[in-house]
N, C-alpha and C positions, 0 to 999 in steps of 0.2 A: 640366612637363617636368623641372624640378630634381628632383624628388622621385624621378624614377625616375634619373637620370644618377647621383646621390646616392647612392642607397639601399644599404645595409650588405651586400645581396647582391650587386648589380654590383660593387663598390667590391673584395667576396673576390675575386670573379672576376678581376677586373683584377689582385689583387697574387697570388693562386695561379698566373695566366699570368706573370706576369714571376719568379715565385720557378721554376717548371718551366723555362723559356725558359733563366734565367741556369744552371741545374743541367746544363740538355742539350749548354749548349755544349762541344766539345771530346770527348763520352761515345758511346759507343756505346748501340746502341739496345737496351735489355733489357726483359724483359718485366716489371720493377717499372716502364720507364719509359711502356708500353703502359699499364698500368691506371693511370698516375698522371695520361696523357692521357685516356683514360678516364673518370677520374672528373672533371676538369674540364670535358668533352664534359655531362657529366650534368650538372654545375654549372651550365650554361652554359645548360641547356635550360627548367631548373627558374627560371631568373631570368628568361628570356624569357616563360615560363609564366606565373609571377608577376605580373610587368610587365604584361601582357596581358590576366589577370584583373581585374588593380584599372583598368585602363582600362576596359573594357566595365564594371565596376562605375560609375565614375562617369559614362559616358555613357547609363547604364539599359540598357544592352543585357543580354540573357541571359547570365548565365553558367554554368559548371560545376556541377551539384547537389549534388558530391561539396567544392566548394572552400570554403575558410575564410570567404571574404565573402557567401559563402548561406548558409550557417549561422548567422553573425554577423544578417546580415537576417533569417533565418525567427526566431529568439531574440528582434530587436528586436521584428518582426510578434505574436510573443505574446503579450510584454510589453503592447505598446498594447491587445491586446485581453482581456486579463485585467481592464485598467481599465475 
């Protein structure tokens, strides 16, 4: 569980929400400040994404065909059968 509360992606998330949060106080709402929520919404979905993938990775569940930890697995799968 440390490893995901930790990890370099939540950790932006968390100081991107507090650097947007302290900038809005006081501002009216413009549409730089739309896509700057925006892009943190993406941020936000991409680390839950993440988080998610490397859980079902290490519980063996299925994952994403298209994700970084099947690819990583199908490379190691070669590898051993190359030998």
């Amino acid at each position: 569980m440390r490893k995901y509360l930790f990890g370099t992606g939540l950790i932006g998330v968390i100081s991107s929400t507090l650097a947007l949060l302290r900038g809005q106080q006081g501002q009216a709402i413009t549409w730089r400040t739309v896509l700057a929520w925006l892009s943190w919404g993406i941020s936000v979905a991409y680390v839950v994404g993440s988080i998610t993938e490397m859980r079902r990775e290490e519980q063996g569940r299925p994952t994403i065909e298209e994700s970084h930890a099947e690819k990583k697995a199908h490379k190691q799968l070669s590898k051993q059968l190359a030998k």
